[in-house]
Structure formats: C-alpha cells, structure tokens
C-alpha positions in Angstrom: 18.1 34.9 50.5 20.5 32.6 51.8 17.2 30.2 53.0 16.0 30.4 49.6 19.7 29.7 48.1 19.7 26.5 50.3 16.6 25.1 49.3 17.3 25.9 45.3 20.7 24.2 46.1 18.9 21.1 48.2 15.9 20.6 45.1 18.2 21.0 41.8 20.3 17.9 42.3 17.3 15.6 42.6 15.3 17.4 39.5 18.3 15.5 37.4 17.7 11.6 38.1 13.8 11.9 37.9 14.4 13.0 34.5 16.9 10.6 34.0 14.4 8.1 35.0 11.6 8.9 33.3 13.8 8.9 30.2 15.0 5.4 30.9 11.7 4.2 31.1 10.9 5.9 28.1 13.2 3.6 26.2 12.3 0.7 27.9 8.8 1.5 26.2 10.5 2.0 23.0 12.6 -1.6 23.2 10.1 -4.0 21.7 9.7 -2.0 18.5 13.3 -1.7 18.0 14.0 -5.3 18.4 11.0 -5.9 16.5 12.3 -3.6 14.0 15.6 -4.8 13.5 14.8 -7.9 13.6 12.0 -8.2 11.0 13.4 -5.4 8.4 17.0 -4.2 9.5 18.5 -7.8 9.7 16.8 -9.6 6.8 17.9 -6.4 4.7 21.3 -6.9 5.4 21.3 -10.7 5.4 19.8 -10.2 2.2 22.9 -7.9 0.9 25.1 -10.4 2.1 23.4 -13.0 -0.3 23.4 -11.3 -3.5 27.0 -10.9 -2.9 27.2 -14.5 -3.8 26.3 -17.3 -6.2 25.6 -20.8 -6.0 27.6 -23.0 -8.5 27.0 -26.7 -9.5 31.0 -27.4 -8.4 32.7 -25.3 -6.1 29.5 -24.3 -3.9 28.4 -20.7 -3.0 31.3 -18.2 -4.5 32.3 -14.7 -4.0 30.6 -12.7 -6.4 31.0 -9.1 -6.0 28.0 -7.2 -7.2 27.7 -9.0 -10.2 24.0 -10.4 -9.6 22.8 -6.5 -8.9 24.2 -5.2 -12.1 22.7 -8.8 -13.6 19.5 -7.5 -12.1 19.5 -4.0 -13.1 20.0 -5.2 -16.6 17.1 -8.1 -16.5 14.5 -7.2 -18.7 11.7 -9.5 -17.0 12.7 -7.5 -14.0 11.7 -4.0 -15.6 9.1 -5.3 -17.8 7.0 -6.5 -14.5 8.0 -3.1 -13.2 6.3 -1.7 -16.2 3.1 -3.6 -15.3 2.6 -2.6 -12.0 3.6 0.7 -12.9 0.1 0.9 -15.5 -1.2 -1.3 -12.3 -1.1 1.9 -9.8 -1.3 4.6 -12.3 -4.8 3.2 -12.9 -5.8 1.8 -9.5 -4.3 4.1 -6.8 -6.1 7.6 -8.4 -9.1 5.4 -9.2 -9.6 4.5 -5.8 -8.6 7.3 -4.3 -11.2 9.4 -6.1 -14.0 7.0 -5.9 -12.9 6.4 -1.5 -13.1 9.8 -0.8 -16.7 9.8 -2.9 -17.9 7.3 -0.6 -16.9 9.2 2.4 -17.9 12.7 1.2 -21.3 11.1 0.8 -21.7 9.1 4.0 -20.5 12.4 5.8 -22.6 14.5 3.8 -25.7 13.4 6.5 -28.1 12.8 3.3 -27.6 9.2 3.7 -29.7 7.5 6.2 -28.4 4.5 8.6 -25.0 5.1 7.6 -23.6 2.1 9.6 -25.3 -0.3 6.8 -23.3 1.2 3.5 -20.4 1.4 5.9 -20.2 -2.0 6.8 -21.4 -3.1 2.5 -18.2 -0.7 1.7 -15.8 -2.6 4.4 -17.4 -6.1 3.8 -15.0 -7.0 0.7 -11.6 -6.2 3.1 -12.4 -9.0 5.4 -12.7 -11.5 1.6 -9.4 -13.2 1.7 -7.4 -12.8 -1.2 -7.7 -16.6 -2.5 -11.6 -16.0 -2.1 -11.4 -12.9 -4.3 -9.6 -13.7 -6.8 -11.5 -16.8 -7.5 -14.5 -15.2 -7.3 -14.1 -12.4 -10.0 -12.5 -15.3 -12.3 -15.6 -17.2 -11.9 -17.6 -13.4 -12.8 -15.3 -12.6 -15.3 -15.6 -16.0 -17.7 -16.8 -15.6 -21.0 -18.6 -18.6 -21.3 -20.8 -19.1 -18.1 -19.5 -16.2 -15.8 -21.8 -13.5 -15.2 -19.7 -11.0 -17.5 -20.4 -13.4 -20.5 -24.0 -13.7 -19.6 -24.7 -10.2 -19.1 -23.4 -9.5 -22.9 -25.2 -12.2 -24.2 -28.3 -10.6 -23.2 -27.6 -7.8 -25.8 -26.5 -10.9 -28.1 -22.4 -8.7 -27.7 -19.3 -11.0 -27.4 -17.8 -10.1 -23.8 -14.3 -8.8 -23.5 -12.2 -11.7 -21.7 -10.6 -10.1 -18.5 -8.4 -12.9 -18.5 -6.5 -11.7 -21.6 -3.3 -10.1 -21.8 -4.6 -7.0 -22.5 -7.3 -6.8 -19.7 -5.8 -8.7 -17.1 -4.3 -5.6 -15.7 -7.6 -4.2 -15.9 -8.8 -7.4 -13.8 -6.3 -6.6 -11.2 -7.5 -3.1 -10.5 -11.1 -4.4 -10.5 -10.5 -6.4 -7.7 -7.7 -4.8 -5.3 -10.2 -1.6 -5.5 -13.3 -3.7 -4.8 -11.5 -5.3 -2.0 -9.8 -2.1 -0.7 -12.2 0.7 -1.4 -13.8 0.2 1.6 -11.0 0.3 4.1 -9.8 3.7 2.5 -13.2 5.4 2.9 -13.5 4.3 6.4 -10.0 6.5 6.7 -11.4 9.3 5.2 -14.9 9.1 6.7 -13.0 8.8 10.1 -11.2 12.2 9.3 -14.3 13.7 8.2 -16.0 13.5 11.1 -13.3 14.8 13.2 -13.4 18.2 11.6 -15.6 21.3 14.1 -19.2 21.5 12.5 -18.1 25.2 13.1 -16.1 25.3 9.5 -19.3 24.1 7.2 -21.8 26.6 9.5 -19.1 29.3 8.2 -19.0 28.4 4.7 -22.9 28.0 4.7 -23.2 31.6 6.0 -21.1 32.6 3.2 -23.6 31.1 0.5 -20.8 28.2 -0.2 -23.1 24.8 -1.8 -22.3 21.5 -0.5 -20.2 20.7 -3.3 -18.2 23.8 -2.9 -18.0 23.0 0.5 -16.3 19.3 0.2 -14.1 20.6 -2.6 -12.8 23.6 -0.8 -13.6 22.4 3.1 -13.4 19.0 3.6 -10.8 17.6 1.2 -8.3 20.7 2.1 -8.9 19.6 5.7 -7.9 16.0 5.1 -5.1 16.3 3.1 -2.6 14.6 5.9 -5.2 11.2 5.6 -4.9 11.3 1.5 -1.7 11.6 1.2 -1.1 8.5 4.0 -3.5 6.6 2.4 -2.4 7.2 -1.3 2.0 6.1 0.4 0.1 3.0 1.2 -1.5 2.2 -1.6 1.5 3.0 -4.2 3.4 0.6 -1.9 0.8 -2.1 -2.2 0.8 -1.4 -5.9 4.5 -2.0 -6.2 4.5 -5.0 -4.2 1.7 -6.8 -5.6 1.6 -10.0 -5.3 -0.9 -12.0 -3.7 -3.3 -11.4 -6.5 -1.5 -11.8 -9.3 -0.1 -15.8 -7.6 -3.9 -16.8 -7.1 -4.4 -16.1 -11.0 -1.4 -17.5 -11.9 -3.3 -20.8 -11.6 -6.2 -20.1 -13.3 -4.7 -18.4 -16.4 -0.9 -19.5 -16.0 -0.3 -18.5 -20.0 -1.1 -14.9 -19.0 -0.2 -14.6 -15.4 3.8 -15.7 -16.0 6.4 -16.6 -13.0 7.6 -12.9 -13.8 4.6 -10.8 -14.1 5.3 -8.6 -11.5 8.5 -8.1 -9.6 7.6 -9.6 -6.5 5.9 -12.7 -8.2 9.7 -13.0 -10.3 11.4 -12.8 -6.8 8.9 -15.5 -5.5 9.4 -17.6 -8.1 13.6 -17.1 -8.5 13.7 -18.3 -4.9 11.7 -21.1 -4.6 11.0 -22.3 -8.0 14.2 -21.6 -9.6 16.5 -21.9 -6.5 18.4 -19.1 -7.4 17.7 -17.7 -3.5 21.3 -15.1 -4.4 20.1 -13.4 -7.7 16.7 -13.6 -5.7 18.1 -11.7 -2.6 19.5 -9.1 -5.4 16.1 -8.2 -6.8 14.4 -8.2 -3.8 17.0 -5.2 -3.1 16.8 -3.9 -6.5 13.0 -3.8 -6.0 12.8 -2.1 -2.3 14.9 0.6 -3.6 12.8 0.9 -6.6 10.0 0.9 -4.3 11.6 3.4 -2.0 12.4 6.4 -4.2 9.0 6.3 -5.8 7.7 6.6 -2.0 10.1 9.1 -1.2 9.2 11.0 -4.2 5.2 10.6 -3.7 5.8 11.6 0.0 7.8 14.9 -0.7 4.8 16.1 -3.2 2.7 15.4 -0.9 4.6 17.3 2.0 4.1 20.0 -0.3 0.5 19.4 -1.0 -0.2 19.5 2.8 1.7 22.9 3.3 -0.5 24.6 0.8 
C-alpha cells in the first residue's frame, strides 16, 4: 500500500501542468480569431458608438451630442420605410428560396437524376456571377423594350410588366438574389442529405412509406439543424442588402433612391452626405434591428429542431 501511495503521490503533481499546457496551447489556437474578432466587429462597434455620440457642425467642429442622433434615427422615417422594404424583400425571398433549395436537393438526392454533378454545378454556376454582372444582366432581361421580358410578351402581342417599376422592383430583387443564391443553399442541403444512414429510407420503405412521404417526414426532419442555419443567413443577407440594390441605383436611380434600403441610407449618409455621426447611429440602429429579428428567428428555430 505504501508503494502504491508513493507512486499516486510521485504521478498526481505532474498530471496538473500537462493539463495546464495543453490548455495554454489551446488558447494560443484560439488567439487569432479573437484578435480578428475584436478587431473587425468588437472595435468598429464601439468606435462606432463613440461617433454617434457626436455631431459635426459648420463652426465649432465635432460637438458632444448625447444620444441625440439615435433618437433622431429611431424617429427617421426613410430609416423605417427602407426597413419596410427589405422586410417584404425577405418575407418573399427567404421562404421562396428556401422551399425551392431544398426542392433541388430533395431531387438531386432522390437518385432519379442521372449525372448529378452537371445540375449541381448549373445550380452553383450563378453564385460565382459577381453581383455587378448580375444585376446588369437581369436589367438588360428585364427591359420592356428590347430585353428578353419585353420580347417574350410581344410574342403574344401582351404589354410586359416593367420590373424596373416601383412596384416590381422588389419583385426584381428577389429574382435575382434567389437566382444567384439558390444554388449555394441546395448544395447545403444536398450535402446534409447525403450524410444521413441509407438505413432510415430502407426502414420507411419496409413500412410502405412513398418517396414523398419519405422526404417530408425523413429527410427534411433530419436536416432541420442545416435549414434553420441556412434560413439565419439568409434573413441576415435580407436585412443587409445592399450590393444589389447600389448596382440598380444606376440604372433606375428614380426608383432605386439613396434610401431604399437601410444599408444603402447608411452608405449614402456617410459618403455622399458626410454625415459619417448620424451615419454611425443608424448603422447601430440597424444591427440591433437586425439582431433581434436573428435572435428571434434563431429561438423558433431552437424549438423547431427539438421537436
């Protein structure tokens, strides 16, 4: 016993800085995201705090202001009316995309498709399209006069719809950002798909289940964690949008104002209007924004995945 006790004794002490080590090096690995974190989000968040505290004044310079340009921006209806747009934006375009991704996969995973890597890389094609290319390309389709949306009417002697109205172009948006993201999120779910045992669709086939009864009830269920991430991301896209929206801005600039969506009002406060303090504000104003609607989207979706 006393042999034992002395070896227990001699091992225990050097059980502790091993651990120690390995934890050090742990956070070593761990130091280059953190730096990389603060630095690109932490940091600019509260530089950007510390700049709507102020305003910029023709005599006198930049002035303590309080939180006088976040109530100012709380208040601004541009501010909530582009809030309203890409609100219809996403309510259209995220489910939209999501149900016609998860189409795509369910039927490059169903095995009825032949040489799947060919409608796999048709479907992923339009993500590598830069933005610029895109949306100059669907305004060229979408003209009424020599665009392939006017022609096709004209065949049946109609009057096309012009997509660069106020009343489509929202329509126009959701065209394109699913076109040019549809593929990326079926490649998600298709990845997931193909993951799951064979062993769960040989059960439900035993039991007399159909395919479609099988995707429904199977396959989705089993997926949920890769629906809901994809679905955070594309909200968040929605409510940021921006890059679209500036490349039409130049084609239909009556339409397609400096404020037409948050971010684009933002853009423009900073480095059109020079107002970079109110600008800081709603940049604020809008990442909150942005963040509840996450936080509530994600908390569903906890739920949904628990079920």
């Amino acid at each position: 016993m006393t042999a034992v006790s002395a070896h227990a004794g001699i091992g225990a002490p050097a059980a502790k800085p091993r651990k120690e080590k390995m934890q050090h090096i742990g956070m070593l690995w761990c130091l280059p995201y953190v730096i990389v974190f603060l630095g690109g989000t932490i940091i600019p968040m509260v530089y950007a705090f510390y700049l709507g505290l102020y305003k910029q004044r023709m005599i006198g310079g930049e002035t303590f202001a309080g939180l006088s340009n976040y109530i100012r921006a709380l208040k601004d209806p541009l501010l909530w009316n582009g809030f309203g747009r890409v609100l219809l934006y996403g309510v259209i375009q995220v489910p939209l995309m999501t149900a016609l991704s998860l189409l795509a996969a369910l039927m490059l995973d169903s095995q009825r498709i032949k040489h799947v890597a060919i409608p796999r890389i048709l479907l992923f094609l339009p993500y590598a399209v830069p933005n610029v290319i895109a949306a100059l390309m669907w305004s060229y389709i979408y003209g009424t006069d020599y665009g392939l949306f006017g022609q096709f009417f004209a065949l049946f002697g109609a009057e096309s719809p012009d997509m660069m109205s106020a009343d489509l172009m929202v329509f126009a948006f959701v065209n394109i950002s699913t076109w040019v993201s549809m593929g990326y999120n079926t490649l998600i779910y298709y990845s997931s798909l193909r993951a799951l045992p064979e062993e769960l669709y040989e059960s439900a086939r035993m039991d007399g289940a159909t395919e479609f009864r099988i995707a429904w009830s199977v396959k989705i269920p089993q997926i949920r964690s890769s629906v809901v991430m994809t679905l955070l991301f594309n909200i968040i896209y929605a409510l940021q949008l921006f890059n679209t929206p500036s490349m039409m801005q130049t084609i239909a600039p009556e339409v397609v104002t400096s404020y037409y969506t948050p971010n684009l009002y933002t853009y423009s406060l900073a480095f059109q209007g020079q107002d970079v303090n109110y600008a800081a504000a709603v940049s604020l104003v809008v990442g909150l924004f942005t963040m509840v609607i996450v936080t509530v989207v994600k908390t569903l979706g906890n739920k949904w995945e628990e079920k």
